[in-house]
matplotlib code that plots the C-alpha trace (Angstrom):
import matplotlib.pyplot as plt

x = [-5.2, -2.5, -3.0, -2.7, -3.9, -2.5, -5.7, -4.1, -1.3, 0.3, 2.2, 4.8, 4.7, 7.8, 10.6, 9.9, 7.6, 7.3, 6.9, 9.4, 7.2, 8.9, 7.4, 7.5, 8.3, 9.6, 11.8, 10.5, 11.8, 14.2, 14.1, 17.1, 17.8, 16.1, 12.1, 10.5, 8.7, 5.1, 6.0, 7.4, 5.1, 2.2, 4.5, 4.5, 0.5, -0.3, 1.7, -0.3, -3.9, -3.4, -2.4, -6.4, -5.6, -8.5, -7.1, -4.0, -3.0, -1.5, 0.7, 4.4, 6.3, 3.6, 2.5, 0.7, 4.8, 4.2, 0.7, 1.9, 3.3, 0.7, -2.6, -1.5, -1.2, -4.5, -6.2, -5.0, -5.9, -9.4, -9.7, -9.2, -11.5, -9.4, -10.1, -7.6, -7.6, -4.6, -3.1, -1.7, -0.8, -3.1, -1.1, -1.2, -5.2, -5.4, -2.7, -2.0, -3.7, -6.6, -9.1, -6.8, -7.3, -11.1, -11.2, -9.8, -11.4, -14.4, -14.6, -16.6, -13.3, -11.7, -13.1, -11.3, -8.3, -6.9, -5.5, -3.2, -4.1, -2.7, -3.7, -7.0, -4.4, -2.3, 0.7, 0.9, 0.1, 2.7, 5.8, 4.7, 4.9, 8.2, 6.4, 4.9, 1.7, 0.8, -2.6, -3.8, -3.4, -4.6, -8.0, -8.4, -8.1, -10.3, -12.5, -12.5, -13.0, -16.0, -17.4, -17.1, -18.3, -15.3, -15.1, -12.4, -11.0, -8.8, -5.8, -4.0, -1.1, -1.3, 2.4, 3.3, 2.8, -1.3, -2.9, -3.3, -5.6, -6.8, -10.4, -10.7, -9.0, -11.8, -14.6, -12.3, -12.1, -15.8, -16.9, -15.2, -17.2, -15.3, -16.2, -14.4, -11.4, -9.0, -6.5, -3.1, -0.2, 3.4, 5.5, 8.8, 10.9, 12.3, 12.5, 10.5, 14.1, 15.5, 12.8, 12.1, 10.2, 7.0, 6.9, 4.8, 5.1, 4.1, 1.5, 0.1, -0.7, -2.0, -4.0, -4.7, -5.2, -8.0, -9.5, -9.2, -11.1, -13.9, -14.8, -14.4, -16.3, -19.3, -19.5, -18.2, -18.5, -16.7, -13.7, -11.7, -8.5, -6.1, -4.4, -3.4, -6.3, -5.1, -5.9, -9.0, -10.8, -14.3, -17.0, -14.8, -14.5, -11.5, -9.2, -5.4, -3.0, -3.3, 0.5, 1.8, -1.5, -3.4, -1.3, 2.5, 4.4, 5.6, 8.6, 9.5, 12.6, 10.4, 11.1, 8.9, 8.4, 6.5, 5.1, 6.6, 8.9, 11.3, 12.8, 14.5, 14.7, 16.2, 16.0, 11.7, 12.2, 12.3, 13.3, 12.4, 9.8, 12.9, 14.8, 12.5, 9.2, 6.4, 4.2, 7.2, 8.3, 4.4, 3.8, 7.7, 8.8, 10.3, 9.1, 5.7, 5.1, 6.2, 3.8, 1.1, 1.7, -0.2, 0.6, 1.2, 4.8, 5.3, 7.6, 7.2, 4.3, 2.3, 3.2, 0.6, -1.8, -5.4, -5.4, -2.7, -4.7, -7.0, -4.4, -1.4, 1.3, -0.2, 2.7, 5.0, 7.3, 7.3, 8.2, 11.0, 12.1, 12.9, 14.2, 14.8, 12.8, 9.4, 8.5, 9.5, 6.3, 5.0, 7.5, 4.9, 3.3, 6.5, 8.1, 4.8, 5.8, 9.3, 8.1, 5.7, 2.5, 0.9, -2.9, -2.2, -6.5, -5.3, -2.6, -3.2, -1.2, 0.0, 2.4, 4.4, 7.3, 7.2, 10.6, 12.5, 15.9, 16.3, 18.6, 22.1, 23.1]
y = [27.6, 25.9, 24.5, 21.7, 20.9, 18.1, 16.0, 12.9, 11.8, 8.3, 8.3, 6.3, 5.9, 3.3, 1.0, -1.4, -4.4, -7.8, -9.5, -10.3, -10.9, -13.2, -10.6, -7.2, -4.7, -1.5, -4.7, -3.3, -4.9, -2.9, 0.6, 2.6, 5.6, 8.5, 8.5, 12.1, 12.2, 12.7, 16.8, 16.5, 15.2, 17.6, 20.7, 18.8, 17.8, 21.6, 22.7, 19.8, 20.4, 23.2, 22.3, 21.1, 17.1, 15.7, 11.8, 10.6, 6.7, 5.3, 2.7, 1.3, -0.8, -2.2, 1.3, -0.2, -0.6, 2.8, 3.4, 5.6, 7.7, 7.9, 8.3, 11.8, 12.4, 10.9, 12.4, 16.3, 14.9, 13.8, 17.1, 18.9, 16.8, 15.1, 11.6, 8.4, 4.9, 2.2, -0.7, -3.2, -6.5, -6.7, -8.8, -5.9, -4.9, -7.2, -5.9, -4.2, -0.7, -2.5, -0.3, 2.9, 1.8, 0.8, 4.1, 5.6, 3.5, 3.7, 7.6, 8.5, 9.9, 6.4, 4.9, 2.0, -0.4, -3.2, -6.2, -8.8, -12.2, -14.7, -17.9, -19.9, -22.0, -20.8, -22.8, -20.9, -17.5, -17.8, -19.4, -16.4, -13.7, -15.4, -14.8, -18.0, -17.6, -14.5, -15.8, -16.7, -13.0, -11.5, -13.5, -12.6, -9.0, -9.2, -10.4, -8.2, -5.7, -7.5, -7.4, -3.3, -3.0, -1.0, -0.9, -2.9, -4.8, -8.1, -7.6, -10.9, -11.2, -13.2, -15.2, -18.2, -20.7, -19.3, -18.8, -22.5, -22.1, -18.9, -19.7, -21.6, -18.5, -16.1, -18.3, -18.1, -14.4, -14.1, -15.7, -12.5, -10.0, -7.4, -4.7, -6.4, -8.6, -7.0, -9.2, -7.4, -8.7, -9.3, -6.2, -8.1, -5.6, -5.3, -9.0, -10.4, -10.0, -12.5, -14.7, -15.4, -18.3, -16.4, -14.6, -16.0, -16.7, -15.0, -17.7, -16.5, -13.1, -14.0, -17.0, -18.0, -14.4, -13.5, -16.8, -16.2, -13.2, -14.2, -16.7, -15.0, -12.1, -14.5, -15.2, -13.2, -9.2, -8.2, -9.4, -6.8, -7.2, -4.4, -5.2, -3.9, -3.7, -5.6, -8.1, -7.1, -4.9, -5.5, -3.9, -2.0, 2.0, 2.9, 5.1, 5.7, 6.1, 9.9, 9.7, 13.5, 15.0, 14.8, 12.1, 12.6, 10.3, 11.3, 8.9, 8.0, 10.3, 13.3, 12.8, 14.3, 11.3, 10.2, 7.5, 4.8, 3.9, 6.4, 4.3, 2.5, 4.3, 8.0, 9.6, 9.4, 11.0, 15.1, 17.0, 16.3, 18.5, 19.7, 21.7, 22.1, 23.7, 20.8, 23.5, 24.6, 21.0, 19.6, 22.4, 22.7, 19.5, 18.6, 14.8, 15.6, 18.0, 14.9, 12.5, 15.7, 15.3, 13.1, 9.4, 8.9, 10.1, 6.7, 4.5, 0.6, -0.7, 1.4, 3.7, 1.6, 0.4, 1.3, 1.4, 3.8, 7.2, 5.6, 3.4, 5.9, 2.7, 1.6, 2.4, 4.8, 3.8, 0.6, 1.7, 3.5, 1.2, -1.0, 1.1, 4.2, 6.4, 7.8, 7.4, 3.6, 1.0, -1.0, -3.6, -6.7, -5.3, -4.9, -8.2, -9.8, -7.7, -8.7, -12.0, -12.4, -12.6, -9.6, -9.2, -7.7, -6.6, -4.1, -2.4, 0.9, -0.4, -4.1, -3.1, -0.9, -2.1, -1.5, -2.4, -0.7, 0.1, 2.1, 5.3, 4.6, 6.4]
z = [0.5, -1.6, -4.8, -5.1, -1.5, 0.3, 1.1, 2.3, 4.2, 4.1, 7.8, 7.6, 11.6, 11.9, 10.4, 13.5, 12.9, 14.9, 12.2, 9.2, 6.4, 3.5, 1.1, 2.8, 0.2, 2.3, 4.5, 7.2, 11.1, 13.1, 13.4, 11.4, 12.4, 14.8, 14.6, 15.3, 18.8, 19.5, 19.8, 16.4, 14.6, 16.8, 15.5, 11.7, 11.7, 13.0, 9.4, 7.3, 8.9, 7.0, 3.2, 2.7, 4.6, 4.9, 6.0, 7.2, 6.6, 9.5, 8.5, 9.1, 10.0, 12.7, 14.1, 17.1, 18.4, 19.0, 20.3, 23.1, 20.9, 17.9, 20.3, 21.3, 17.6, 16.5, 19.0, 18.0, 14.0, 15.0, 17.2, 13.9, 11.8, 10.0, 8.8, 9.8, 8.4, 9.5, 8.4, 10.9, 11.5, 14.3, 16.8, 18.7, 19.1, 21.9, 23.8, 27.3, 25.2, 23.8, 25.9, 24.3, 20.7, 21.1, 22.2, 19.2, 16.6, 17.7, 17.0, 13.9, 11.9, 12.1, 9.0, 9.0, 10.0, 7.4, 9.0, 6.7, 6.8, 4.0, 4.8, 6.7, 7.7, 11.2, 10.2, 6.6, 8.4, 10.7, 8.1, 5.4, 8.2, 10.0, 13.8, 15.4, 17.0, 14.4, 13.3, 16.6, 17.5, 13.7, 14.0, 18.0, 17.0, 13.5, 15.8, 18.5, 16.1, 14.4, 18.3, 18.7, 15.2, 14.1, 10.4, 9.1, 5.6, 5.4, 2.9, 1.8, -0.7, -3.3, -4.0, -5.2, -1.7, -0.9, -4.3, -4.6, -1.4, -2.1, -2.3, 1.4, 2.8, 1.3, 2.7, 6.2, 5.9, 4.9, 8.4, 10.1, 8.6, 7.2, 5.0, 1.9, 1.6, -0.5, -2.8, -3.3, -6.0, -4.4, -5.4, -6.8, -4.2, -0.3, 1.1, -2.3, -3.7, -0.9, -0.9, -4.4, -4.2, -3.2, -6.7, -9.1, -12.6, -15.9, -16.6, -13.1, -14.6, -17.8, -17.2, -13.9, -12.5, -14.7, -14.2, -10.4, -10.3, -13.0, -10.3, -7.5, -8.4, -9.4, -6.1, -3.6, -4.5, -0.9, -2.7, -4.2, -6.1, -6.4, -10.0, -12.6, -15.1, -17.8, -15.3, -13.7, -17.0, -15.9, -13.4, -12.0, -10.8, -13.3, -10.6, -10.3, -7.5, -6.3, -5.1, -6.3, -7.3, -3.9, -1.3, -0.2, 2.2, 5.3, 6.6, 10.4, 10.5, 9.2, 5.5, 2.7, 0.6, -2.7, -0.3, 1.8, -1.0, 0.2, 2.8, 0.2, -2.6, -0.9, -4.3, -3.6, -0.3, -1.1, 2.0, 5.5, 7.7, 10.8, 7.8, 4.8, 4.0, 3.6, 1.6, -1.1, -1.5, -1.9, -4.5, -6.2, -6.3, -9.3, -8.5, -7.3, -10.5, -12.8, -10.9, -11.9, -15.7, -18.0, -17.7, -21.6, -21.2, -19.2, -21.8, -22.2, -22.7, -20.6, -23.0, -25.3, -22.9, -23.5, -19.6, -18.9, -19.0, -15.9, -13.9, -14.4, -14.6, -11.7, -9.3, -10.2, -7.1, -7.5, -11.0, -9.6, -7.7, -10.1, -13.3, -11.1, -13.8, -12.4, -16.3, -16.3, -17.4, -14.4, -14.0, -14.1, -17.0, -18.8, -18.0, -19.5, -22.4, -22.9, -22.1, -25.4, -23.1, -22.7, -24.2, -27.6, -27.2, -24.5, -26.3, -28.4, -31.1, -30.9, -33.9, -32.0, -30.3, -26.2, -25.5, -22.2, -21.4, -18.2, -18.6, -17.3, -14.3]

ax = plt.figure().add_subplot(projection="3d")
ax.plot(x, y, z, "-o")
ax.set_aspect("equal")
plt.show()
């Protein structure tokens, strides 16, 4: 066995979606380039199954485009024990293959499916993910799965045209039954950059974010905000993004990525599985062996974050993305920073100065 193993997978199963989400970080819509085939990725998944996986993320793009093409897959996975989760739009459940995917999700490996939803209100749904007749089809599917009693969470995305709303669209996503609702901050990259009337302001962050989840939380624990902790500090499970130490990416063309930031940032994607070794890259990678270092040699401020040893800067390719330094500060963090405004109770030494100029190319 290799060590590190390679316990989880983040598959990367498209570019294609049917949606064009205002806010979609990876800009994900038409498909660039040649995608591996089903044979491929069997040969690929043979290699992996392996390395010590234990689950593979199924994500894309929409990967449901593709069913015909992933169910062979899943179904050699799940023949070799290995654990799957997905994340989808859901527009697609309640297609011409919904018999094929009940019949995949309903096996005992498939732990769960996360749908997005990001608004109660259809209109709002449909303008943020730029399809009409979206929410008619996510809500038909949440509740189909609610019906099978396959396990399933409700992501939404918190940016500057829902928050206002935020609560009715809990209680609307608490009728539906899912295992939690999870609350994810808008990633100021991909279409964000276009669309920069969704992003959300430092006063967001600072003030009305923590006062958002004080409430929330006093009332509805299935709600679950994935933040930064300087926003979120309390009652929580302190964990970090496993990217490097026990998850890599694996990208639609076959690329050996840090995660699905590698389809826009190539300098994250580190070989690809047709002409390198998976195993060498996963254990020798000059990128993965950085993500494995301590996260005190981040700069910034979360370089002087009382946080950083258990959240790791968060993201470290969103990070990248941004400054293109896997050592860069989280760039939210750091803009509160620079802006004045972040909590000087959550830094090490609110003396030293956290200033961050990214290396020039």
């Amino acid at each position: 066995m290799i060590e590190p193993e390679l316990k989880t997978v983040y598959w990367t199963v498209t570019n294609e979606c049917n949606e064009r989400c205002k806010y979609c970080w990876i800009d994900a819509g038409i498909k660039r380039g040649r995608e591996l085939t089903t044979k491929e990725w069997l040969d690929v998944f043979e290699k992996i199954v392996n390395m010590g996986l234990e689950t593979v993320k199924i994500t894309g793009g929409e990967p449901t485009l593709h069913w015909k093409k992933i169910k062979t897959v899943l179904e050699f996975l799940m023949d070799h024990e290995i654990r799957l989760r997905m994340e989808t739009n859901g527009t697609l459940i309640c297609s011409e293959y919904s018999q094929d995917i009940l019949e995949i999700l309903q096996n005992e490996l498939f732990t769960l499916v996360s749908v997005s939803l990001d608004s109660h209100m259809p209109s709002r749904h449909d303008e943020f993910r730029g399809m009409k007749g979206a929410f008619k089809k996510t809500v038909k599917a949440l509740n189909f799965l609610k019906k099978n009693q396959i396990p399933f969470t409700v992501i939404t995305v918190l940016q500057r045209k829902n928050y206002g709303q935020i609560q009715d669209t809990i209680e609307f996503v608490e009728t539906l039954g899912p295992v939690h609702h999870q609350m994810n901050i808008l990633m100021p990259e991909g279409r964000t950059k276009i669309y920069s009337e969704y992003q959300v302001s430092a006063d967001f962050y600072t003030r009305e974010l923590p006062e958002l989840i004080k409430k929330i939380k006093k009332e509805k624990n299935r709600v679950k905000f994935n933040v930064p902790y300087v926003f979120d500090p309390f009652d929580r499970d302190f964990g970090a993004c496993s990217v490097g130490k026990k998850i890599c990416g694996l990208l639609p063309n076959g690329d050996i990525a840090v995660c699905g930031a590698g389809i826009n940032k190539k300098e994250l994607s580190l070989g690809n599985v047709l002409s390198d070794d998976i195993c060498d890259i996963w254990v020798n990678s000059p990128v993965f062996l950085t993500l494995r270092k301590d996260v005190f040699e981040s700069k910034g401020i979360c370089g002087n974050c009382i946080f950083a040893k258990y959240c790791r800067g968060y993201c470290r390719a969103n990070s990248f993305s941004v400054y293109g330094q896997l050592d860069a500060p989280f760039p939210i963090c750091q803009m509160l920073y620079e802006q004045g405004v972040f909590p000087e109770k959550y830094m090490i030494d609110p003396t030293r100065g956290c200033s961050f100029e990214p290396k020039q190319p």
